[in-house]
py3Dmol code that shows the C-alpha trace and the ligand (Angstrom):
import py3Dmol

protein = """\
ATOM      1  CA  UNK A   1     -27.829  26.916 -17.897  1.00  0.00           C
ATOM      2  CA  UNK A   2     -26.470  29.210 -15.099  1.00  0.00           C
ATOM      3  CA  UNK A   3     -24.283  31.969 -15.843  1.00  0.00           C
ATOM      4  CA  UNK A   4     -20.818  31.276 -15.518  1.00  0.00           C
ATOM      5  CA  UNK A   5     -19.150  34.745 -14.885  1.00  0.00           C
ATOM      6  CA  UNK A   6     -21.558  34.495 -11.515  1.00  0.00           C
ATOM      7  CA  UNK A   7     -20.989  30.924 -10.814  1.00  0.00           C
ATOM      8  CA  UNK A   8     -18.089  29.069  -8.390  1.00  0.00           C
ATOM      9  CA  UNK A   9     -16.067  26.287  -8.872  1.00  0.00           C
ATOM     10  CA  UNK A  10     -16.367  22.967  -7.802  1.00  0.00           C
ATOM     11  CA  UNK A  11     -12.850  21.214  -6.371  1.00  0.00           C
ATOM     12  CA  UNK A  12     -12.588  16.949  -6.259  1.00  0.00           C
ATOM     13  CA  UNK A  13      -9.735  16.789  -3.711  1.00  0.00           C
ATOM     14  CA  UNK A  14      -7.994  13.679  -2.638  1.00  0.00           C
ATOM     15  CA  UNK A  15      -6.916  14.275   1.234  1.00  0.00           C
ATOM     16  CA  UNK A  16      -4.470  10.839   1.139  1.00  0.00           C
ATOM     17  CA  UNK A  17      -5.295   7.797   3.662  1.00  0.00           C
ATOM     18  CA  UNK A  18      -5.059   9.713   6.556  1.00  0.00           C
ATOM     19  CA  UNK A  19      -1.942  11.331   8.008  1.00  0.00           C
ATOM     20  CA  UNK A  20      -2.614  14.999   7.691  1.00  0.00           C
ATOM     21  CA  UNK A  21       0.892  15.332   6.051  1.00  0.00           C
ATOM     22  CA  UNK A  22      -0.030  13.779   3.078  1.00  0.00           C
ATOM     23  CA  UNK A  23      -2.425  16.062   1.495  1.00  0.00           C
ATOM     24  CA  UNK A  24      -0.548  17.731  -1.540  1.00  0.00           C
ATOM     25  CA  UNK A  25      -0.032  21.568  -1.677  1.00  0.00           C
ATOM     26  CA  UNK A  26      -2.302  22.105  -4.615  1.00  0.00           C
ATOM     27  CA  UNK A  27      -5.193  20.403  -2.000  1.00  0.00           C
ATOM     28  CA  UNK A  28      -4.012  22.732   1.090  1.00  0.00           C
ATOM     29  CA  UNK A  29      -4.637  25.460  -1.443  1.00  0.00           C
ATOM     30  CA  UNK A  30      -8.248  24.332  -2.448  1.00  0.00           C
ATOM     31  CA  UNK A  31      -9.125  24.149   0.718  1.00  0.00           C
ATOM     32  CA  UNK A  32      -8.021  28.101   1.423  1.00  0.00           C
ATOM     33  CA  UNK A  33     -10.353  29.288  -0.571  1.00  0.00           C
ATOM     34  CA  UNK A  34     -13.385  27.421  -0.137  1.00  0.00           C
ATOM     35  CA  UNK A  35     -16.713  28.655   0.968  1.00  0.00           C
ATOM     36  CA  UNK A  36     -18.030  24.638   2.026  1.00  0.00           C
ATOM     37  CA  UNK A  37     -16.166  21.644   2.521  1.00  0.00           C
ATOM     38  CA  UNK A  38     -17.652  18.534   1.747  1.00  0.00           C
ATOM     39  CA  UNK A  39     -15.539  15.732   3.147  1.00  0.00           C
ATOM     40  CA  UNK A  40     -15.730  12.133   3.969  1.00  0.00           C
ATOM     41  CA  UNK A  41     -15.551  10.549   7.600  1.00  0.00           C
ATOM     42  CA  UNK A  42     -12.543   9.031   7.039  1.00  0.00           C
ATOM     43  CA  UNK A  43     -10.847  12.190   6.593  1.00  0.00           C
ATOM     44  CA  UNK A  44      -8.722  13.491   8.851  1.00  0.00           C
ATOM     45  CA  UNK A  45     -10.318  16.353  10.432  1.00  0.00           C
ATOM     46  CA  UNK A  46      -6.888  18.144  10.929  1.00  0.00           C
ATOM     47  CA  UNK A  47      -6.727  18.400   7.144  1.00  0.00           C
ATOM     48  CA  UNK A  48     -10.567  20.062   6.947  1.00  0.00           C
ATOM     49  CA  UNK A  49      -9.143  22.212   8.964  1.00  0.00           C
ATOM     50  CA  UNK A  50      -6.934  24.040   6.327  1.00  0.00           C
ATOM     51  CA  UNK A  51     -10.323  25.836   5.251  1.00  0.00           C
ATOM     52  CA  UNK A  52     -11.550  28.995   6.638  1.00  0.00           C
ATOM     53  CA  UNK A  53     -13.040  29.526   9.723  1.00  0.00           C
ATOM     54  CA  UNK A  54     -15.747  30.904   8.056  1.00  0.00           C
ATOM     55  CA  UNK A  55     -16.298  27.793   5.567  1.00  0.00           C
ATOM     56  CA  UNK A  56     -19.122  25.476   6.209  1.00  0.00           C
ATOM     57  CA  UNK A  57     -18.240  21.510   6.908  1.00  0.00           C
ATOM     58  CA  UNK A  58     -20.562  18.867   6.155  1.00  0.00           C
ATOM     59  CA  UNK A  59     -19.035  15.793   7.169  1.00  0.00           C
ATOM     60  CA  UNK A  60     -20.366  12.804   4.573  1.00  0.00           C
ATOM     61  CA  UNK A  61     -20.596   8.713   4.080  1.00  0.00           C
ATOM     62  CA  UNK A  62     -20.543   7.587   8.010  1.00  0.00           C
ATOM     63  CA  UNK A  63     -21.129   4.295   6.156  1.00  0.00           C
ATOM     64  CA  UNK A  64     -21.176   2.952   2.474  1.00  0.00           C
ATOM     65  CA  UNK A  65     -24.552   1.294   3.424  1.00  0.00           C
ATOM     66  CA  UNK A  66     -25.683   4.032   5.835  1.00  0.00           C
ATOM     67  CA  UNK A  67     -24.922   7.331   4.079  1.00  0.00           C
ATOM     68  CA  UNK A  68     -25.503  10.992   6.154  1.00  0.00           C
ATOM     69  CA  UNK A  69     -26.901  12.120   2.153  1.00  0.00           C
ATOM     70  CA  UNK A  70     -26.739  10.223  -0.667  1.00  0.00           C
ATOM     71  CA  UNK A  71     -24.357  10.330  -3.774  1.00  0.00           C
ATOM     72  CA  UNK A  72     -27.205  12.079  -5.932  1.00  0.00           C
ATOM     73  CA  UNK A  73     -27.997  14.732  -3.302  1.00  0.00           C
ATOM     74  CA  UNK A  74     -24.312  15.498  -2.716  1.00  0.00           C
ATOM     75  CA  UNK A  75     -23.944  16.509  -6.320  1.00  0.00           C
ATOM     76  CA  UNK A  76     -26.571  18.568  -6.407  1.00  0.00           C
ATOM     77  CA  UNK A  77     -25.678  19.933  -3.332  1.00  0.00           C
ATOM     78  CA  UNK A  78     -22.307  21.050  -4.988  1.00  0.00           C
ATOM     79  CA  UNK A  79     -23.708  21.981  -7.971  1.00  0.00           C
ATOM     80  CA  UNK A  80     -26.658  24.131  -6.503  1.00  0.00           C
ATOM     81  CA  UNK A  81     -24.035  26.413  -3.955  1.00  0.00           C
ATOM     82  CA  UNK A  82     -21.781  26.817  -7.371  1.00  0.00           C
ATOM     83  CA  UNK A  83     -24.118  27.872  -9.203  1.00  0.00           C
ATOM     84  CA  UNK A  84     -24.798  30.514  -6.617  1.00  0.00           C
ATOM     85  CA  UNK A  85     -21.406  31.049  -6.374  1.00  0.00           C
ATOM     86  CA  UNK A  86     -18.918  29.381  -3.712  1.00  0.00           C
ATOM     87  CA  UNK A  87     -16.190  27.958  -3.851  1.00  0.00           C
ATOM     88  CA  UNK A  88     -16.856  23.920  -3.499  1.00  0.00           C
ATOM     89  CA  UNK A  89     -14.423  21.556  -2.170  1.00  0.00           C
ATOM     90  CA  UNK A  90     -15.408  17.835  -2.224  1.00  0.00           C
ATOM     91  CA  UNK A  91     -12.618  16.655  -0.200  1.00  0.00           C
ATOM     92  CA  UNK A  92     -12.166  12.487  -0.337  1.00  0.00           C
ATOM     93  CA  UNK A  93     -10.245  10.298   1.450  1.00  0.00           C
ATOM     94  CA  UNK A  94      -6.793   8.909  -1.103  1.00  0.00           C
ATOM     95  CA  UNK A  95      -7.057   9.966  -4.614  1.00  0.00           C
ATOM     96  CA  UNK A  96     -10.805  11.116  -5.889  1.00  0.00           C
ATOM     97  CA  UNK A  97     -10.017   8.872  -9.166  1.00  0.00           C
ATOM     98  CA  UNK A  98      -9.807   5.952  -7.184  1.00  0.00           C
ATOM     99  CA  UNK A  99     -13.240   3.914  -5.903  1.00  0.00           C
ATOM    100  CA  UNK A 100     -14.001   7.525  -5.583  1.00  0.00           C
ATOM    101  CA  UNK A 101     -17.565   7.869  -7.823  1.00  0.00           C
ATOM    102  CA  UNK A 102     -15.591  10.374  -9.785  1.00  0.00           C
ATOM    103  CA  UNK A 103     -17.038   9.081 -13.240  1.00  0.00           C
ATOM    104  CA  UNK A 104     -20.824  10.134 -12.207  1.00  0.00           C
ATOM    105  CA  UNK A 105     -19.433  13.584 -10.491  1.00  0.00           C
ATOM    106  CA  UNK A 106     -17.745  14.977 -13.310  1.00  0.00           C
ATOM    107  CA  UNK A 107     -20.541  14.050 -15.445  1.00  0.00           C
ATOM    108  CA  UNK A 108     -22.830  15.869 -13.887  1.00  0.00           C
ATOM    109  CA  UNK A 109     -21.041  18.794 -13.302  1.00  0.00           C
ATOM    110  CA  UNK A 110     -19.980  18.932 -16.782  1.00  0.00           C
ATOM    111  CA  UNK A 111     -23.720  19.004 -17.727  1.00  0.00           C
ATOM    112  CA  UNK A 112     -24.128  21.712 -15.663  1.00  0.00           C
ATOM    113  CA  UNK A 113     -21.121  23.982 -16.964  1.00  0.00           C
ATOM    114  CA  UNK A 114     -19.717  24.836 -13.612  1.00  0.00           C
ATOM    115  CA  UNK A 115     -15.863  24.723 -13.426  1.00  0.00           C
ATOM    116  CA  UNK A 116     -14.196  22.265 -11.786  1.00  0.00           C
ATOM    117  CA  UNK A 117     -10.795  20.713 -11.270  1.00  0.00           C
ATOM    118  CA  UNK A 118      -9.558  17.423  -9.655  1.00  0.00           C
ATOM    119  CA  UNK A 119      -7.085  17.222  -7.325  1.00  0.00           C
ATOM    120  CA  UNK A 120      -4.807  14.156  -6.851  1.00  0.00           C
ATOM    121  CA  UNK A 121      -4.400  12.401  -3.778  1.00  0.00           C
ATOM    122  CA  UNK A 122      -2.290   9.559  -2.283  1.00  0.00           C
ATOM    123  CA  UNK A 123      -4.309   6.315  -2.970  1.00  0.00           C
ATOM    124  CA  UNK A 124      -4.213   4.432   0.239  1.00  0.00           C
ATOM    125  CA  UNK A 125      -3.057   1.086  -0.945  1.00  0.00           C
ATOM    126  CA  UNK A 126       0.252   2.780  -2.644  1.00  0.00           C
ATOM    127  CA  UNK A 127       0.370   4.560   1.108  1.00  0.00           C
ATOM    128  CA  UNK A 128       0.178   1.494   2.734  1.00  0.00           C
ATOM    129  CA  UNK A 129       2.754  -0.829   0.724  1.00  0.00           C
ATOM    130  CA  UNK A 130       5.167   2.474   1.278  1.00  0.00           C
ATOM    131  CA  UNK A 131       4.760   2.801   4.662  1.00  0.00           C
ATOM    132  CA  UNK A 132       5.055  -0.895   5.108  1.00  0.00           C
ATOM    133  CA  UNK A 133       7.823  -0.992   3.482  1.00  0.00           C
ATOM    134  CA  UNK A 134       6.739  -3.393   0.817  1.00  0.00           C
ATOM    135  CA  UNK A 135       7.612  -2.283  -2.590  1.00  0.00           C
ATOM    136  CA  UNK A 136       4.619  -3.508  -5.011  1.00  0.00           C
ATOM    137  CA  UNK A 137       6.599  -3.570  -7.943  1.00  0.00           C
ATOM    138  CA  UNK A 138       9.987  -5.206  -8.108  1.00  0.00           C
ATOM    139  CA  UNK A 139      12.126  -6.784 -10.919  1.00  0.00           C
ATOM    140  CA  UNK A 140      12.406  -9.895  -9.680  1.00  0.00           C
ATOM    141  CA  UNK A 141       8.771 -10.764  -8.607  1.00  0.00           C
ATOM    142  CA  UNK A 142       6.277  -8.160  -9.735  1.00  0.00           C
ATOM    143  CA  UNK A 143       5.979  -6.400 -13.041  1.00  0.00           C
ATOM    144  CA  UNK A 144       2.252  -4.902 -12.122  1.00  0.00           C
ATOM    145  CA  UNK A 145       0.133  -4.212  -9.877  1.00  0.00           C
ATOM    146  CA  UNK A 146      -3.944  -4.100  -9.885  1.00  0.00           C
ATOM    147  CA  UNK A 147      -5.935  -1.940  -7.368  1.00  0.00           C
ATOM    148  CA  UNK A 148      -8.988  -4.808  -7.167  1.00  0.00           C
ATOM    149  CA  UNK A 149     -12.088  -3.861  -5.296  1.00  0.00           C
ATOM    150  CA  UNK A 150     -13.075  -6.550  -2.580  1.00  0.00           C
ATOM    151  CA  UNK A 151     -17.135  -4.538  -2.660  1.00  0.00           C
ATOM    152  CA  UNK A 152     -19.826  -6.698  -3.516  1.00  0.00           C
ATOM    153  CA  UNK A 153     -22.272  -5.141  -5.957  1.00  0.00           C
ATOM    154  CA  UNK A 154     -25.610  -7.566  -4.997  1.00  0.00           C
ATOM    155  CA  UNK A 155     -24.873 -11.261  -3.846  1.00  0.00           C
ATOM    156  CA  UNK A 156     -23.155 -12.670  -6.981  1.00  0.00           C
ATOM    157  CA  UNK A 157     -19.525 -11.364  -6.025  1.00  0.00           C
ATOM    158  CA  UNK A 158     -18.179 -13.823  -8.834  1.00  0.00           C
ATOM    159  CA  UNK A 159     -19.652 -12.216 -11.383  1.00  0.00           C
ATOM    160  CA  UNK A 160     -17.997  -9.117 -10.811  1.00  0.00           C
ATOM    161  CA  UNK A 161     -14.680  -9.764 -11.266  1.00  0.00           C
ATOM    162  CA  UNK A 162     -12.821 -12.002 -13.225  1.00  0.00           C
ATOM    163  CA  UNK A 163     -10.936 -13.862 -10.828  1.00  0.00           C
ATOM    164  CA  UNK A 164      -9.788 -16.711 -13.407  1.00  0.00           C
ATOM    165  CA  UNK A 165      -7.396 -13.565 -14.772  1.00  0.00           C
ATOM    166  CA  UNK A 166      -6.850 -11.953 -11.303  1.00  0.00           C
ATOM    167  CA  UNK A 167      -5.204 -15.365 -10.392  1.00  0.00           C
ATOM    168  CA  UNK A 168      -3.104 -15.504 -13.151  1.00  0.00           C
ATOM    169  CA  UNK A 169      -2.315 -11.722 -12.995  1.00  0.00           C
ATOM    170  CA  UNK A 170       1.544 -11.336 -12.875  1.00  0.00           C
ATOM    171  CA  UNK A 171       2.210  -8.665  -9.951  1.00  0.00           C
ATOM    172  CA  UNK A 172       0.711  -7.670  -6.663  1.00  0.00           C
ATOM    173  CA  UNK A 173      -3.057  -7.181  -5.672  1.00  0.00           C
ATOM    174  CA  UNK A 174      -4.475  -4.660  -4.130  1.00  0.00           C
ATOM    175  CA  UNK A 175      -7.445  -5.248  -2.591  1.00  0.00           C
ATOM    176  CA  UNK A 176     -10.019  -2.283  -1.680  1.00  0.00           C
ATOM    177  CA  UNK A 177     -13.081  -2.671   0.735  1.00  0.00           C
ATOM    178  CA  UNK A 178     -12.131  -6.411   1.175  1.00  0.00           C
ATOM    179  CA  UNK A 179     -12.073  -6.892   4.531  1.00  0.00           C
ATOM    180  CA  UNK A 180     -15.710  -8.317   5.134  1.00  0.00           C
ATOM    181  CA  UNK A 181     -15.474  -9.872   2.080  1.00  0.00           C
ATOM    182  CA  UNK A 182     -12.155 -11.893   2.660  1.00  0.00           C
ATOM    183  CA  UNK A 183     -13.695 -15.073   2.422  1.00  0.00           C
ATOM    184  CA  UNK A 184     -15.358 -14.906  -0.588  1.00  0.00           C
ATOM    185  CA  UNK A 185     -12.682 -13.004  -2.687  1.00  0.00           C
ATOM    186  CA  UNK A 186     -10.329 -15.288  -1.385  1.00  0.00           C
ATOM    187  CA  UNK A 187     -11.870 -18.742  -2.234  1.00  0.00           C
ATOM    188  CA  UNK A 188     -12.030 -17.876  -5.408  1.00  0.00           C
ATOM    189  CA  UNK A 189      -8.804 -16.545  -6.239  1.00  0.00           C
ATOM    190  CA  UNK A 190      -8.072 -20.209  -4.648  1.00  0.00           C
ATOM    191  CA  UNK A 191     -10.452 -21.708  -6.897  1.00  0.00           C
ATOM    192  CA  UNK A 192      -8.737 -20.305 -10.146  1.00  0.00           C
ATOM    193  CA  UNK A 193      -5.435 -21.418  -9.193  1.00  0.00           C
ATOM    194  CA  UNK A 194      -3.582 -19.086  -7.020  1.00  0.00           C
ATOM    195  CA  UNK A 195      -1.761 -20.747  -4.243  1.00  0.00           C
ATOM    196  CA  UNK A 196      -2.980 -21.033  -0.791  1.00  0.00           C
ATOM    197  CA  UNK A 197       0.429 -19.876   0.473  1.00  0.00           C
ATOM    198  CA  UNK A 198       0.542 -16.803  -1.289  1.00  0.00           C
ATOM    199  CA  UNK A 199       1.771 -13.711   1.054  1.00  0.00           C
ATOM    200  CA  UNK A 200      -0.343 -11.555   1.782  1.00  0.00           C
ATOM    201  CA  UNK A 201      -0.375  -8.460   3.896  1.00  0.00           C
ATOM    202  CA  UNK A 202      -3.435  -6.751   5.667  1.00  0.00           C
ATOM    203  CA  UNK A 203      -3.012  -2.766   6.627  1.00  0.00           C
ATOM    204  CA  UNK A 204      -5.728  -1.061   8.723  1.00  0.00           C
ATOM    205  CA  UNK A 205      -5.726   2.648   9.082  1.00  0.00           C
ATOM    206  CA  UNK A 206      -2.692   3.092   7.108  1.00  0.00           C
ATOM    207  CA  UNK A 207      -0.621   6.086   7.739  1.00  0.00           C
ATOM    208  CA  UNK A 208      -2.931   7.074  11.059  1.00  0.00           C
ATOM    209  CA  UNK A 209      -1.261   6.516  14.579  1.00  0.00           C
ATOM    210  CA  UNK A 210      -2.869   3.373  14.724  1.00  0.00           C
ATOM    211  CA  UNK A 211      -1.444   1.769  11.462  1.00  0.00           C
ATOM    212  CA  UNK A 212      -1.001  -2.122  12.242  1.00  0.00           C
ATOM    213  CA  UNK A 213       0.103  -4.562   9.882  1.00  0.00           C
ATOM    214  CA  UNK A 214      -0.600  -7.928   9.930  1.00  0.00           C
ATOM    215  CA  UNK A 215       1.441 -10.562   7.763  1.00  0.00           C
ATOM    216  CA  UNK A 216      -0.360 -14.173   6.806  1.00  0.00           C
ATOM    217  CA  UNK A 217      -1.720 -15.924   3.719  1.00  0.00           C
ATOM    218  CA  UNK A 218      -4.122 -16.524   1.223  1.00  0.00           C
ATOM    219  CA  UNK A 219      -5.296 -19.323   2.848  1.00  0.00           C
ATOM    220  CA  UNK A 220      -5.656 -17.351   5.696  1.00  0.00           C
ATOM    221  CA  UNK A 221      -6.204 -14.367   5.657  1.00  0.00           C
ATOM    222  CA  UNK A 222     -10.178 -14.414   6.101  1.00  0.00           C
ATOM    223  CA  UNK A 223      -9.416 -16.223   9.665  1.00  0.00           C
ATOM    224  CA  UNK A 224      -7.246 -13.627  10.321  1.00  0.00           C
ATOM    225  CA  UNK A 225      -9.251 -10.867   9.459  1.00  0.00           C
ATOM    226  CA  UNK A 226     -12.126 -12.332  12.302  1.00  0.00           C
ATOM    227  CA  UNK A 227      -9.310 -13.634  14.792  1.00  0.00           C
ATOM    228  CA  UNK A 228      -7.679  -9.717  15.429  1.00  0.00           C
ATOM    229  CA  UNK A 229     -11.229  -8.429  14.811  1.00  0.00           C
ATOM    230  CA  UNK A 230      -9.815  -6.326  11.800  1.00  0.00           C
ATOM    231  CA  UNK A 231     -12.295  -3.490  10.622  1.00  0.00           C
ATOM    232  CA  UNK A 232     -12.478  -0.687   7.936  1.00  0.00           C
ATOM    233  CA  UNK A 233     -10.597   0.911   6.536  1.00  0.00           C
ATOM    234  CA  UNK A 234      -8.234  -1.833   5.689  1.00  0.00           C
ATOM    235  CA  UNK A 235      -6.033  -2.679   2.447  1.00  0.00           C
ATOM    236  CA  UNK A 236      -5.359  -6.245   1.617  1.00  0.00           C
ATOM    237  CA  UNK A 237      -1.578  -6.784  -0.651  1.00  0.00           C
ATOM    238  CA  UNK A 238      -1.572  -9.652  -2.117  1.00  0.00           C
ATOM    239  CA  UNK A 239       1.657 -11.557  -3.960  1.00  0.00           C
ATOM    240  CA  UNK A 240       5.283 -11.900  -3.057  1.00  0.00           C
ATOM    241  CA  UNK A 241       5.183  -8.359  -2.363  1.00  0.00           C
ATOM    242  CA  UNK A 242       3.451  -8.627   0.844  1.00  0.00           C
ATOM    243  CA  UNK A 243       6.506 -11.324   1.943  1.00  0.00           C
ATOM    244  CA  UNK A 244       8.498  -8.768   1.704  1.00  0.00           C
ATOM    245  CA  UNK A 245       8.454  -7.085   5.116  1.00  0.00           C
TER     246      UNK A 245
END
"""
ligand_1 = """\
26
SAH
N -10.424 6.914 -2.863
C -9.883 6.076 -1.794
C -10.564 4.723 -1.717
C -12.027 4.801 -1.300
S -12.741 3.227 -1.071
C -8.377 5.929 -1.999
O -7.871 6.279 -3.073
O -7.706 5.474 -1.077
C -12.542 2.989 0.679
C -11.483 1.954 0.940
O -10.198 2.547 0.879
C -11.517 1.328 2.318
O -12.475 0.295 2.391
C -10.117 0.779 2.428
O -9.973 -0.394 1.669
C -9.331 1.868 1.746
N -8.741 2.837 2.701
C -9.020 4.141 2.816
N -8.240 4.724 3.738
C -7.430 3.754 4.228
C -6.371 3.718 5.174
N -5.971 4.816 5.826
N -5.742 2.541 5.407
C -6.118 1.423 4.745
N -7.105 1.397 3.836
C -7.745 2.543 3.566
"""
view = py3Dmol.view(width=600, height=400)
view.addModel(protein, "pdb")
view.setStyle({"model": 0}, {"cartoon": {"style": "trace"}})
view.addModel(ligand_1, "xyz")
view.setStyle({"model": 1}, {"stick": {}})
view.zoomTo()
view.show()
């Protein structure tokens, strides 16, 4: 056990999708004080730059599939410079609670009795309906929304998810990591019962200057995807919501 009048703190940060606006103050003031930043490539490195000069950067997660360190060493990496007393920020891109491995973080560091304190962050689907302009929730056509991840955990995607409720589900989806996966997640939403002509909306690089929409449908959409060659990061809306534009 280390000795926690010696030790640092450890700080799970969400930066927001992007724009270096939408970091919150409590964030900018995390990253003041810290002694090594931790952050993920598809953070804006404008927002990094709120730490001191003096603060070391280690940039992480070039690729989900093809990480610069993996999840296990970047606890312990955290953990280790704590315990020897810095100030660690672990700075992720939208909200850490969101596809963000925060479950196996904050276990860890609770087993090793170093502080730490999560910082919200804007999650970048709820960025991207808002700057869209697509509420996701509206009295007349969606009561709910569901932040669905599109990842496929081995080669059995439909055993993942339930997609028999996700059809049924009575408000807008929000898919995560979904863009190689279009096809799949699509056909079987289809395949439960959810209409070919649902809207949906696909948003790369949301809030960056490079932000495009595009507007098709569930029938669609993984033709779309290939035909304007649409890569990560993308979000994928989809229910009435996404006709709204
Ligand atoms: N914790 C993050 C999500 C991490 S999972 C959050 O709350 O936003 C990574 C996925 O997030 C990407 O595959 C993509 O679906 C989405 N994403 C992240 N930044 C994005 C952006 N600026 N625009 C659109 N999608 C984004």
């Amino acid at each position: 056990m280390n000795d926690a009048s010696m030790s640092g703190k450890i700080f799970l940060v969400g930066a927001g999708p992007g724009d270096p606006g939408l970091i919150t103050l409590r964030g900018v003031e995390c990253l003041r004080q810290a002694d090594l930043v931790l952050f993920d490539y598809l953070v804006n490195p404008q927002i990094v730059d709120h730490a001191p000069p003096s603060a070391e950067r280690v940039c992480l997660h070039r690729h989900a599939r093809d990480p610069l360190m993996s999840a296990q060493s970047v606890i312990a990496r955290m953990i280790a410079e704590a315990e020897g007393g810095k100030t660690v920020v672990r700075l992720k891109g939208g909200d850490p609670a969101v596809f963000g491995h925060l479950a196996e973080e904050m276990a860890a560091i609770k087993a090793s009795g170093i502080a730490v304190e999560v910082v919200p962050g804007v999650t970048a689907g709820l960025a991207a309906a808002a700057l869209a302009g697509m509420p996701i929730t509206c009295s007349r056509y969606a009561s709910a929304v569901a932040l669905v991840t599109g990842h496929r955990r081995g080669d059995n995607m439909a055993s993942d998810l339930d997609y028999a409720a996700l059809a049924k589900f009575p408000g807008t989806l929000i898919f995560y990591m979904g863009v190689g996966t279009a096809a799949a997640w699509s056909t079987s939403l289809m395949r439960e019962g959810k209409p070919a002509t649902t809207a949906v909306a696909v948003v790369q690089r949301s809030s960056w200057p490079d932000q495009t929409v595009v507007c098709c449908t569930l029938g669609t959409v993984a033709a779309v995807i290939a035909e304007h060659r649409i890569a990560p990061p993308a979000v994928i809306l989809v229910g009435d919501a996404a006709a709204s534009r």
